[in-house]
N, C-alpha and C positions, 0 to 999 in steps of 0.2 A: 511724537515730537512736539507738537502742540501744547503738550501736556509739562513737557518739562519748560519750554518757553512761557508757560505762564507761569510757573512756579520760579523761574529763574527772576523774574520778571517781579515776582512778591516779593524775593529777596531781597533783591536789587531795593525797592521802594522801602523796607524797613529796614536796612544798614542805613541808609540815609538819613531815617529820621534818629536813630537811636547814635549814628558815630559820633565820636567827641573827642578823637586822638586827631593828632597829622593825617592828610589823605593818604589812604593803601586802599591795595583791593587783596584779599584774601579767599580760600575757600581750596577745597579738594575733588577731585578729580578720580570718578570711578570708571569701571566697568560696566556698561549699560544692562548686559545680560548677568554678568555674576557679582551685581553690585560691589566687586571688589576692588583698592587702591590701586591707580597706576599710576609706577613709579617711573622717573625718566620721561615724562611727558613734556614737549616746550611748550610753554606756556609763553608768546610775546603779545608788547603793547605793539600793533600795527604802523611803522611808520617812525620808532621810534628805537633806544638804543637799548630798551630794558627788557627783557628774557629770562627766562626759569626754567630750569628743570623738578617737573616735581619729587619729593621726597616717596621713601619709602612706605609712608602714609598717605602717595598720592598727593599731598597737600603743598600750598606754594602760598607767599606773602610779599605781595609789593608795597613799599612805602616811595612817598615822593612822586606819584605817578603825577604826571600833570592836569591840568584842571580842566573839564572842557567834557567834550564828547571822543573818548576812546575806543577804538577799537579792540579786543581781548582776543588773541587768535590760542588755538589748542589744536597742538597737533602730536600724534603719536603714531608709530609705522602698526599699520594694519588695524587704526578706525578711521574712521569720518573727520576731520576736522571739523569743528567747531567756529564759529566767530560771531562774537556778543558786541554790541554797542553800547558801552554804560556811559554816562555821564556822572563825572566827576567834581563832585563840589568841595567848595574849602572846609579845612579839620575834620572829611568826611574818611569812613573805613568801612569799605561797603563788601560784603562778606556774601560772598556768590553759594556759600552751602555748597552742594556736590553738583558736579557739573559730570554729566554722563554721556559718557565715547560710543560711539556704534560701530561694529565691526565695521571694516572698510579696508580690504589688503590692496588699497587701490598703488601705491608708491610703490613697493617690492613689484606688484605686474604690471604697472605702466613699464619701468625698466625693461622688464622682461621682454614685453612686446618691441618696442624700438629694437631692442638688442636680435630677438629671434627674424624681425620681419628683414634687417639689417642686413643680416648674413642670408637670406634667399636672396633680396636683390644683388649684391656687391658681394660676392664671393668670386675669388678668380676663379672656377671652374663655372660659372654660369654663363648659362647660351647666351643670353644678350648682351655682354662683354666680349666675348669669343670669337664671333663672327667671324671676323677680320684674321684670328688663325687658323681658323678653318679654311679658309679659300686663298688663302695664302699663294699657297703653288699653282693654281689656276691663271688662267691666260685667256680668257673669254671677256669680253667687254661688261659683259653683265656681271659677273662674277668680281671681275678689280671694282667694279662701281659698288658692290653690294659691300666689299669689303673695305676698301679706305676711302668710299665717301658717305657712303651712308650707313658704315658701323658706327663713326661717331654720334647716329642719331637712335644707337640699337637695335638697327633693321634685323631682323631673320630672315635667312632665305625660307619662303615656303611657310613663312610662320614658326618653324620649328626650331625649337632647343634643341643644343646637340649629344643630349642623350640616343636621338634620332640619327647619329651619326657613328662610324667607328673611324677609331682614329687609331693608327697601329705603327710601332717603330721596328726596323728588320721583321715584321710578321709577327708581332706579339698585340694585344690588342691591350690599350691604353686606358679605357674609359673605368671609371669608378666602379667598384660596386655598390656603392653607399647611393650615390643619385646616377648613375650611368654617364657621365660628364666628366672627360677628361682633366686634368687640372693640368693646364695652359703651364704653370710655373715651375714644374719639373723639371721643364728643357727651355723656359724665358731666359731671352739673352742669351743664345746658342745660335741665331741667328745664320750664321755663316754657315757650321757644321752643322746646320740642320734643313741643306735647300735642296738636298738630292729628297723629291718629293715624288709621288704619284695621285691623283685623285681625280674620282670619278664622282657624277652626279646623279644623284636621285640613287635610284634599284639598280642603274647600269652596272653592268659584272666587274667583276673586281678579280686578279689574281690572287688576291691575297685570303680572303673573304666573304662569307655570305654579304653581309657588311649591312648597312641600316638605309631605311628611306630619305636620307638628307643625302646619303652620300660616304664614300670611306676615304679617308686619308691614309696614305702610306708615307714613311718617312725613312729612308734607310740609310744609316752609317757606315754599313762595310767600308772598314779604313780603304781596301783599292778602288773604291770608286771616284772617294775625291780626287779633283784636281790641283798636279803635283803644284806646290808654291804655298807663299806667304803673307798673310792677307790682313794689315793693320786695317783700324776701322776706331771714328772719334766722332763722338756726335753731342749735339745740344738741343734742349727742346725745354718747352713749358708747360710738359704736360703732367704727369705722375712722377716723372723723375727728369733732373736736368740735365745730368750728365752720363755718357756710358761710353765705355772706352771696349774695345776686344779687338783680340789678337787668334788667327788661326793658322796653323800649319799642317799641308798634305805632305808627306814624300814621297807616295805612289810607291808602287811594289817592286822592291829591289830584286837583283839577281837572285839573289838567297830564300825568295820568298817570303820576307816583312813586309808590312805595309803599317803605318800609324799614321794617327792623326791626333791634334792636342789645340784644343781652341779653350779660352777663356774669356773671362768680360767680367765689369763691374758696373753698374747703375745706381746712381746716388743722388739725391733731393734732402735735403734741410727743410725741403716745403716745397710742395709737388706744386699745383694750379689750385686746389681748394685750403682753404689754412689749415695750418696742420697738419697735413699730410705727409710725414716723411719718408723714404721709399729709400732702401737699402738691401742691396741684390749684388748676389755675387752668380758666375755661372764656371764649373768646367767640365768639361766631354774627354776624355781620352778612348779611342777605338786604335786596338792592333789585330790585324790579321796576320796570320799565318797560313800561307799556300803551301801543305802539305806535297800534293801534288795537282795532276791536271783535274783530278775526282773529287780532292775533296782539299775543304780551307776552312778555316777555324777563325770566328772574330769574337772577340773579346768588347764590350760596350761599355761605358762607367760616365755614370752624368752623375755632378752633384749641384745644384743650383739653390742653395739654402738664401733665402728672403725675407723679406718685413715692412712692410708699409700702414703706414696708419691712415684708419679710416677717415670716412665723413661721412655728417649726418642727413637721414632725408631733414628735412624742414618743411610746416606751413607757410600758407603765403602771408600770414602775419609775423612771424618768423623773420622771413623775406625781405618785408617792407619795414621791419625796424632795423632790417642789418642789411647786407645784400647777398647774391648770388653766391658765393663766395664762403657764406659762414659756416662753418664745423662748430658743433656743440661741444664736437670730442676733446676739445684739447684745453691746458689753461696756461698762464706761464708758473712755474717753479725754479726758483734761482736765479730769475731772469731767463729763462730759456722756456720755448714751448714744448709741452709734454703732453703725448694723444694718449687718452685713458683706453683708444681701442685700436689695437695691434694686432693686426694677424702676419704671423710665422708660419714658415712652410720651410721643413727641412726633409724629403724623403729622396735622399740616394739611390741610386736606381743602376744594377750589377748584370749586364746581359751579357751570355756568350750563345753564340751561333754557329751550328756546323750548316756547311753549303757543301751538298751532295751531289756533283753532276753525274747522272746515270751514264746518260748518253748524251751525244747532239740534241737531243728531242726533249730531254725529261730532266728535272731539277725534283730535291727532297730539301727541303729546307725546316733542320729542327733547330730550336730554338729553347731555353732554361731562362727565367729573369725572377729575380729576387730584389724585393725594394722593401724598405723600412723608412722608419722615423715618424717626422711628427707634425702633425697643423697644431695651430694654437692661436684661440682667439681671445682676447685679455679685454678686461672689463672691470667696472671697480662694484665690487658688493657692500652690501650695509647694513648693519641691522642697531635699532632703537635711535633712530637718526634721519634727517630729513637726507632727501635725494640730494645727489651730489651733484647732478643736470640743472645746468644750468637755465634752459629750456624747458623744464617743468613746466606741468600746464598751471599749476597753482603759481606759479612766479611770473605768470604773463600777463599783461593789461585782460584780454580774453576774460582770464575769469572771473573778473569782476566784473564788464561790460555785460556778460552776456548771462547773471542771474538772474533764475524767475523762482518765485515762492512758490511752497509746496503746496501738492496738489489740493486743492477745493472739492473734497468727495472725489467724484468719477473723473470731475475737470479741472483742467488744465490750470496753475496757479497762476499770474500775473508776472509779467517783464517786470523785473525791480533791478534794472543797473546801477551799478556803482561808479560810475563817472569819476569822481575823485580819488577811487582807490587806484582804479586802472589807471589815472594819471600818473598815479604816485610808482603804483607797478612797472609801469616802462620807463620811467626814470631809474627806477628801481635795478633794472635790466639793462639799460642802456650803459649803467655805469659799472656792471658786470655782468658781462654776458658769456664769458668763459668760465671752465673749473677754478675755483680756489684751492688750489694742491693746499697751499698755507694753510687754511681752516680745519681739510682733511687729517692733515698734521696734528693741528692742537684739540682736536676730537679725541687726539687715540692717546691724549697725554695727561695729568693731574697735574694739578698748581701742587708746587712745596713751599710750604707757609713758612715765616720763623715763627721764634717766640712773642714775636709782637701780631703775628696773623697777617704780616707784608708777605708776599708772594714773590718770592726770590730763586724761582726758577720752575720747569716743570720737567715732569719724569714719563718716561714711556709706561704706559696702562694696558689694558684691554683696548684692542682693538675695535673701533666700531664702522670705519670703513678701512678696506683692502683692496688691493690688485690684484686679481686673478686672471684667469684664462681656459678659455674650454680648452679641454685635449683631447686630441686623437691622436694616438700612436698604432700605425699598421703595420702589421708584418704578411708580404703577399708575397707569393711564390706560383708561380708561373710556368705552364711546360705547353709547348704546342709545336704544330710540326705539318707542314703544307706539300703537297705534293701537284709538279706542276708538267703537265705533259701534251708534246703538240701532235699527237697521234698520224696525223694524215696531212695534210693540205687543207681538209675543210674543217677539221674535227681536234677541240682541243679540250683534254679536260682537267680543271683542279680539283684540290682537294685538300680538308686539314680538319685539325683538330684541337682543342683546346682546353684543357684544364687549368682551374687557378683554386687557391686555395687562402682565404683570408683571414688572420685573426687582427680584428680591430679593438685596443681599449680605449676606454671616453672614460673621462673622470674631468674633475674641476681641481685644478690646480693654484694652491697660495704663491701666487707671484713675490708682492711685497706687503707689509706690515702698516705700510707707511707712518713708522716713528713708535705701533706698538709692541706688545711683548706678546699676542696669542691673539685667536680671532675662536670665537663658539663655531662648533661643526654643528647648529642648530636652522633648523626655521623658523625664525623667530613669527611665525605666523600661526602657530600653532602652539599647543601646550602639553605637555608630560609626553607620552611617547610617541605622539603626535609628533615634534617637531624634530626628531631623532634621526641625524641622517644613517646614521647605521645601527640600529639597536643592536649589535655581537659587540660592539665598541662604544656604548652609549658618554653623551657630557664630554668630547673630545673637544680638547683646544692644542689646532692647530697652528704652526707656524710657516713660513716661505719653507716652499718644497713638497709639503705634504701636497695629500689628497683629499678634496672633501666633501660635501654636499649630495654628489653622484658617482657611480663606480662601476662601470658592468663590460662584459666584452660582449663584440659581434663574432659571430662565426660563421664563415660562408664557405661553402665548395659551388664552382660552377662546372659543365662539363659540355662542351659545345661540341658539333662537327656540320659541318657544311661538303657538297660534293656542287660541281657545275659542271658543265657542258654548253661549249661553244662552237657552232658551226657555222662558216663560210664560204659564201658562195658569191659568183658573180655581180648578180643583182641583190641578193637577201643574205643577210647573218641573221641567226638568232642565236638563243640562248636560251637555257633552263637549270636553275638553281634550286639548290632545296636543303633544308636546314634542321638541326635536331638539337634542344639542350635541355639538362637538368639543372636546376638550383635549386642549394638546399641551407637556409637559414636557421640561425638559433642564439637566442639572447643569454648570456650569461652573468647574473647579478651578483655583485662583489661585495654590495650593500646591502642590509635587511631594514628594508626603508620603513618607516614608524608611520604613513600613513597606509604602503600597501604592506605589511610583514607577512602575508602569507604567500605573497604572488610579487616577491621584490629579489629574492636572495635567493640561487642558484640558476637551474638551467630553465629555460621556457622549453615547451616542446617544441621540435622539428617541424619547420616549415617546409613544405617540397612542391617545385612548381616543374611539370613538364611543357615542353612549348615547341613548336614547329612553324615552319615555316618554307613557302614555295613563290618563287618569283620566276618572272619570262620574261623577254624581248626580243623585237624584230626589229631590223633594220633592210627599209626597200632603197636602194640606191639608185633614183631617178635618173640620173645622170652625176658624170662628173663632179658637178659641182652643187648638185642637190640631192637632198636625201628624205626621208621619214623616218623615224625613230617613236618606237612604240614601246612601252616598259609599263609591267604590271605587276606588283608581289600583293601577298597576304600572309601574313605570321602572326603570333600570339609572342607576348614577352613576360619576364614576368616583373614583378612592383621591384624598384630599388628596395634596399635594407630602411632607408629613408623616411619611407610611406608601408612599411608592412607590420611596424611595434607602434600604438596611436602614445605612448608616451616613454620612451626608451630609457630616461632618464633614470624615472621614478617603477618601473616594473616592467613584469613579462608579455603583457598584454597585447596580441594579437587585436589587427584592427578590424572590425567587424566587417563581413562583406565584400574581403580580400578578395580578388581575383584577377587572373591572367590579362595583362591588356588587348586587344585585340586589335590589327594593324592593318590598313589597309592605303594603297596607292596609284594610282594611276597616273600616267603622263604621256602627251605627245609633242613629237621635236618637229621642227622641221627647219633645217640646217642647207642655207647657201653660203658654199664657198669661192669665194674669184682672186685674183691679184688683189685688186681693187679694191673689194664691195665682200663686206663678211657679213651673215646678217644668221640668227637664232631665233625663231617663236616658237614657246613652251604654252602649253595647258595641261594645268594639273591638277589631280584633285585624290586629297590624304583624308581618310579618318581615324580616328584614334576610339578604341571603347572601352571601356568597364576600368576604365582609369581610376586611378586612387590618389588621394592628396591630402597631406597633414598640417596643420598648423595649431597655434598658439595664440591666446591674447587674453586679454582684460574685460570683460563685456557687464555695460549694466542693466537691468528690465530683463533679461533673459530667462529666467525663468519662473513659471507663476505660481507665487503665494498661493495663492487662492487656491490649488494643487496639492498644498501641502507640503512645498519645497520650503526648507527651512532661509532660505537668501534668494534673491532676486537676483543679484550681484556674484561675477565668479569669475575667478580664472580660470580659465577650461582648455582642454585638446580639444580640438573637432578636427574629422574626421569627413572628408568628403568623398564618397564611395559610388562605383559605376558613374562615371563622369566619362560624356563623348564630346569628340568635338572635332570638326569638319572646316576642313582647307582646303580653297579651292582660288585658284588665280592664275593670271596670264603675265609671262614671262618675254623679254624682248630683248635681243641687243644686235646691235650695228655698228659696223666701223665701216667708213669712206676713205680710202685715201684720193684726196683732192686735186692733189699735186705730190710732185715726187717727195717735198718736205712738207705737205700738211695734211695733218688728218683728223678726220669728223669721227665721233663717236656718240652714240646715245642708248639707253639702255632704259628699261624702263617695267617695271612691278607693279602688279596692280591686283590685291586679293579680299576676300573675304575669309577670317580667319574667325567661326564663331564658337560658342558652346551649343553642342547640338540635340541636348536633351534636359531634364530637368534631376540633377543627382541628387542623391538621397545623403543627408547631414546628419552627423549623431556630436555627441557632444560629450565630454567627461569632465565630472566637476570633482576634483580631486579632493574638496574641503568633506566631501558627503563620503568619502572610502569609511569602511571598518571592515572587519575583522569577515562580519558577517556578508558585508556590501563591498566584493573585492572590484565589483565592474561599476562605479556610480556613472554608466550613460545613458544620456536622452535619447530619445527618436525625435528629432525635426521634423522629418518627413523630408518631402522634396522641397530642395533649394530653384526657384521658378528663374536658371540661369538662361533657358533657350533664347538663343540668339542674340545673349552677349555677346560682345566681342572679346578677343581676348589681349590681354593689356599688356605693354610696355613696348610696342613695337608698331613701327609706322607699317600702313598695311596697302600704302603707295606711294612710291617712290620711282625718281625723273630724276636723270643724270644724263645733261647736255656740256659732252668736252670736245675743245678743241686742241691739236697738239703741234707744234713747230716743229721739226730738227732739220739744224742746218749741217751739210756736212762737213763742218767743221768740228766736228763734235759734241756739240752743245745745242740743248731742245730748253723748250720752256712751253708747257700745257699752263690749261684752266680747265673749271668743269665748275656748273652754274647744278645744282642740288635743290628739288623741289622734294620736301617730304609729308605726308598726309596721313589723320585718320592713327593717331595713337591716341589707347585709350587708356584711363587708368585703371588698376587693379582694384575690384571691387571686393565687400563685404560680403560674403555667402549667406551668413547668419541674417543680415538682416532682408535676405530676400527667400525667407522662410516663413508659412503661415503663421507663427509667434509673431511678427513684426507688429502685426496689428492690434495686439493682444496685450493690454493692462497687467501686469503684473500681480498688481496689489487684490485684482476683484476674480480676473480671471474672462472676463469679458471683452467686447473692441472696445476700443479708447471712440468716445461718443463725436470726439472732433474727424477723428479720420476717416477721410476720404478718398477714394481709389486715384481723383483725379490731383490731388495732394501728395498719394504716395508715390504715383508716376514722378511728379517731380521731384520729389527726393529722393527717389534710387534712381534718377536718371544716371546713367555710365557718363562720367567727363570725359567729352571728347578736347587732347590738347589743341591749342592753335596751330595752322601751318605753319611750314619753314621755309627759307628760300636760304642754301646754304650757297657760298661762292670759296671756292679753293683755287690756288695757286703753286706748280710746282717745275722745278724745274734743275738744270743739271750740266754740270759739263767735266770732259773727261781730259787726262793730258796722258803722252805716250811719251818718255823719261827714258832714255838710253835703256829700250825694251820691259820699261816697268810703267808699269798703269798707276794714273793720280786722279782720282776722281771725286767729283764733289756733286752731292744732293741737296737743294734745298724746298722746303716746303712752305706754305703759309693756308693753316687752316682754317676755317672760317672769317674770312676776309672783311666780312661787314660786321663782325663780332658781333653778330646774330646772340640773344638770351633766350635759350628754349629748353622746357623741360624732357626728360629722356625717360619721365617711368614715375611710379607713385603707386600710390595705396591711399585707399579711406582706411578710418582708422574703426576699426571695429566696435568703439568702446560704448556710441548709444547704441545700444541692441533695441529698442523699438522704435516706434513709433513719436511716439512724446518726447522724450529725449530727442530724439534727432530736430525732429519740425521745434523743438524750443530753441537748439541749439542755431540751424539754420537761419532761421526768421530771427535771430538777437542780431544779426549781421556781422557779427566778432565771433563767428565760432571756438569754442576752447579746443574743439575736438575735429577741425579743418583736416583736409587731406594731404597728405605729407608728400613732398615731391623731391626728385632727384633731377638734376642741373647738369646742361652738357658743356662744355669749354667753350670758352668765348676763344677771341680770337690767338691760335696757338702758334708757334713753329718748330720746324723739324730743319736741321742742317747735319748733314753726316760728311764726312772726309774719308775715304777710304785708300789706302797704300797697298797697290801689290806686287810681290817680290816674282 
């Protein structure tokens, strides 16, 4: 690099002496490696109005530039940018000769990363959004506190996501097979016909189910169970959505033996609580039973709740401080109106019917059939031979000019050289847009029509260079299961069921819209000849809205469960003993013959098959009356979602190295007083999880070392984090007082240790290094030194002090004062790998680092405390035998600004890189956080007939 700076540099000094036209600056534009032209490169004056794309020669020619000291930026998708400072003198034509790009796919995988890390955090089916429907139907003091005071702050019970959970409707089990995480939006806004609930906590036994160590939900629609009547409901809020209206109707089970039930609703926002967000939700439930006879009844289930809400982005805290709490990246105006580039769709209809078998008085059969289809869809906009459309680029922010240093000096580290005046220039820069330009997107994908004089008198749709797309999943799952329930004796009662489902899931990347051109390349434009080929059987395709394109492949899963329990009853002691058996059996099927894997992309991967078992127990000694002990303990093996078991599913067959069964373990003790009065709950518990698996994605630079014989330092990689444990352990509390006949105390209180509890083993795959001959390009990291991280996005203590009125007039009004502690953010794995210390270029440790240096920059950010304050309250009216009732809430009272979750951002993978990056004190590559609502409300009206 040195080397062409000083040849640039001799240039520069003899166009100087030799011009003698008007000032330009001229010269051409290669390929660093294959000294060949590139063309379409922009070439802009910094700061100013003038811009180039270069010719098919690579080459580009400014006249008029102005006089002075310029800056020359060069930038092309997937090299290095460039930026020269020439000075410009008058009738000077200073001729840069060949100016040479170095690979750099850095803009295609920043996207990428935002976008993939986006949907782990803020996906509706993730545990730390969820919370709050999981514990829904619970009635325990600690339980309402976990769920609507300190779900807003992403508490988990237990530490744990609820893949740890099952969730089941009439005895069907609900949860994914892709990540084991129910999706919440199936039956969102069903609210009414969805309260006949059951749940239990922890391992305790379940009717229904072996069921999971968080706990199982049960949800059941048999139309005659609701209650007969008609149950308007209107509500407003400022939080994801402003309005939602639903209506439900029971008629209970006529003479004839009908019963149905038919609820709907709608939820709509133009702009939820973060900009841009707009949220549009429909829901409706229809259940009919049929009572054949006293033996046996027949119910019919049908949900369809198709949705759409636009997201929002994490952000830096420089980010932050130039905009506020509040900003979304995602969105810009077009037409006058805001439009979010990132949408996710959920439309999967879900067809249950249910036979209900009574044997006798004693014994129930309950089988069950369910069939669900349709589609998620996450929309995004793609790009190729064009600058990002993110507005929030890290190359667009003051950051990256503040925070440059010159290249390295041999072994050492090069010098702080910030640009003070560019970064001034950059946040103005920013400030005066800092949303998408739909408009520019537009005249990108369009050509000028000249006339005969060379005036530009209109322009025509082109090639496409940026589009709307959207990941797809379309599932089709089919469901058969069947429980058997029987109370044998007075002391002895046992279930039992069984479960089969059968999955086919496609994922492909779908052309949303054109926006304005006529076709878009099925290419990667990061690569060349059959390298960038998304399906070599169809190679050179130009798609339009509708197609398919970039990725194509199906999942296929069968699982096969059965569970048996046994519960007996005595005097003083119940227990119980459970125990569990399933098969899963995986298999990728590639639709594409992908041009970087073609031997190991296109057709079937081999059969994956995980056997897994599992036995859980409890006692229950019943002290007295009013106190009890409760003792619960399982241990099961599960196996990896679909999720984490392909390390890159997109682009090939590839099994993750290392794979194996998780292994589960739990213990807890209760101890449970009940009075009129005085209720009170203390739990100690303690979960581990082993040989866990976990996949991700990102951008990373310094990561792998030259000096090795790696052809890039720099990559976009899978990694692969394999045999990962991690150990939960904490105390559990809740109390409720009644004080008086109209007030009541309550407090409830969490307090854990939630850590990584061993050091897992990181592999890596750089997909630029695949061929023909190299179908697995992965590294060996070795061990990631995670012990005793914490693990991140979730406060790991948490304090809820409420007070509550009701007068018997019918009207109450609570508060509750939220203390939440000890959330950490989501760490780098890679860079807590022996590479961290480790020079790239030479292959040796970087001679500045220090152990007591790199303690501080991998220290885990602990967020600040909270002290949240709620408000809620209620009154009802009784209408010539018809109920009026009114709920209102007020969330965060002191409109508290606290963060709820975050990530470092992977991208300096060592050492150098990071400590230059930190010590500039404008990081480019700061850790990106997500923002909880400030102060919100909730008012609901409910009418019932």
């Amino acid at each position: 690099m040195k080397d062409i700076i000083f040849k640039l540099y001799f240039i520069f000094q003899m166009g100087f002496l030799w011009a003698q036209n008007p000032n330009g600056v001229t010269g051409k534009v290669l390929d660093a490696k294959t000294q060949q032209p590139l063309q379409y490169v922009v070439v802009t004056i910094q700061n100013t109005n003038q811009m180039q794309l270069t010719t098919d020669l690579g080459s580009f020619n400014f006249t008029g530039v102005p006089l002075g000291e310029q800056l020359f930026l060069f930038h092309s998708q997937g090299y290095k940018d460039a930026l020269f400072s020439i000075s410009i003198g008058e009738n000077q034509i200073v001729n840069l000769g060949n100016v040479l790009l170095e690979d750099d796919d850095i803009t295609h995988l920043q996207a990428a990363v935002i976008r993939l890390f986006e949907n782990d955090l803020s996906e509706d089916n993730s545990g730390s959004e969820s919370i709050s429907g999981l514990l829904q139907s619970s009635k325990d003091a600690f339980q309402q506190a976990a769920a609507f005071n300190w779900g807003q702050a992403r508490f988990k019970m237990r530490g744990l996501n609820t893949e740890q959970a099952t969730f089941m409707i009439n005895g069907i089990p609900m949860n994914k097979l892709y990540d084991g995480r129910p999706q919440w939006s199936n039956w969102g806004g069903l609210n009414d016909a969805t309260r006949n609930q059951e749940f239990t906590i922890g391992t305790a036994p379940s009717n229904y189910s072996f069921g999971g160590i968080l706990g199982t939900q049960q949800i059941d629609t048999r139309a005659s169970s609701y209650r007969v009547g008609t149950r308007f409901t209107l509500s407003g809020t400022n939080t994801n959505y402003n309005l939602r209206a639903m209506v439900t109707h029971a008629s209970g089970l006529t003479s004839s033996g009908w019963a149905y039930v038919i609820s709907a609703g709608k939820r709509y926002a133009n702009e939820g609580y973060f900009e841009g967000t707009t949220y549009v939700a429909n829901s409706l439930l229809i259940s009919v039973e049929k009572k054949i006879n006293d033996q046996h009844s027949i119910n019919f289930t049908g949900m369809y709740t198709p949705n759409s809400r636009g997201k929002s982005s994490p952000n830096t805290a420089e980010i932050t401080s130039l905009t506020n709490e509040k900003y979304n990246s995602y969105w810009g105006y077009q037409n006058g109106e805001k439009r979010n580039s990132r949408v996710k769709t959920i439309e999967e209809p879900i067809l249950m019917l249910n036979h209900y078998f009574t044997i006798n008085d004693h014994t129930t059969l309950n089988t069950s059939v369910m069939y669900q289809f349709g589609k998620i869809g996450n929309s995004n906009i793609d790009y190729q031979t064009v600058n990002s459309p993110d507005p929030s680029y890290f190359r667009k922010l003051p950051s990256y000019f503040s925070a440059l240093y010159a290249s390295d000096n041999g072994e050492y580290s090069g010098s702080f050289t910030p640009d003070y005046e560019n970064a001034e220039k950059s946040k103005e820069a920013f400030l005066a847009n800092p949303q998408i330009d739909w408009a520019a997107l537009y005249r990108a994908n369009q050509t000028a029509v000249l006339d005969a004089n060379g005036q530009v008198t209109g322009y025509a749709p082109s090639q496409s260079h940026y589009i709307l797309y959207e990941d797809r999943t379309d599932d089709n799952l089919f469901v058969a299961n069947s429980i058997f329930n029987s109370q044998v004796n007075d002391n002895l009662s046992i279930q039992a069921g069984a479960t089969f489902k059968n999955l086919k899931s496609h994922n492909y990347q779908k052309v949303l819209d054109l926006l304005g051109g006529t076709y878009f390349e099925d290419i990667d434009g990061f690569y060349k000849g059959n390298l960038a080929q998304a399906d070599l059987n169809n190679p050179n395709r130009q798609v339009k809205v509708g197609d398919e394109y970039g990725y194509n492949y199906n999942f296929n899963a069968t699982t096969l469960d059965a569970f048996t329990q046994f519960k007996f009853s005595y005097d003083k002691i119940d227990f119980y003993l459970a125990q569990t058996f399933s098969s899963t059996n995986y298999q990728r099927q590639g639709l594409y013959k992908n041009g970087i894997y073609e031997s190991i992309s296109f057709g079937k991967s081999q059969k994956i098959n995980f056997e897994n078992f599992g036995f859980k127990g409890g006692m229950t000694y019943k002290i007295s009356g009013k106190q009890l002990l409760n003792f619960n303990a399982a241990h099961l093996t599960k196996a990896p979602g679909l999720r984490n078991t392909f390390s890159n599913s997109r682009l090939n067959n590839a099994i993750v190295e290392g794979l194996d069964n998780e292994i589960v373990n739990s213990l807890d003790l209760n101890y449970v007083f009940r009075a009129p009065k005085f209720k009170a709950r203390m739990t100690a518990y303690y979960v581990t999880i082993k040989d866990a698996t976990n996949t991700s994605f990102f951008y990373a630079e310094g990561i792998f070392d030259n000096g090795a014989g790696y052809t890039n330092t720099n990559a976009f990689v899978s990694q692969s984090l394999t045999h990962i444990n991690t150990k939960n352990s904490g105390l559990e509390l809740s109390v409720e007082k009644q004080l008086t006949a109209t007030i009541k105390l309550t407090f409830a209180a969490a307090y854990s240790n939630n850590i990584y509890d061993n050091n897992p083993n990181l592999t890596v795959t750089n997909d630029a290094l695949a061929n023909v001959e190299n179908t697995n390009p992965s590294f060996d990291f070795g061990e990631a030194l995670l012990k005793n991280y914490k693990q991140a996005g979730m406060p790991q203590q948490a304090y809820s002090l409420g007070l509550e009125y009701r007068d018997p007039k019918y009207w109450w009004v609570a508060t509750n004062l939220n203390y939440l502690a000890d959330t950490y953010i989501d760490f780098s794995a890679i860079t807590r790998t022996n590479s961290f210390n480790i020079n790239p270029a030479s292959g040796f440790p970087f001679p500045e680092a220090t152990s007591e240096r790199a303690t501080e920059l991998l220290k885990q950010e602990r967020f600040p405390d909270l002290l949240l304050l709620n408000i809620i309250g209620g009154k009802s009216w009784r209408i010539k035998r018809k109920y009026l009732g009114l709920f209102v809430s007020i969330n965060n009272v002191l409109n508290t600004t606290y963060k709820t979750g975050g990530y470092e951002q992977a991208r300096n993978g060592n050492f150098r890189q990071l400590s230059q990056d930190v010590a500039s004190g404008t990081p480019s590559f700061g850790n990106k956080y997500y923002y909880g609502y400030g102060r919100t409300f909730f008012i609901n009206l409910s009418f019932s007939l």
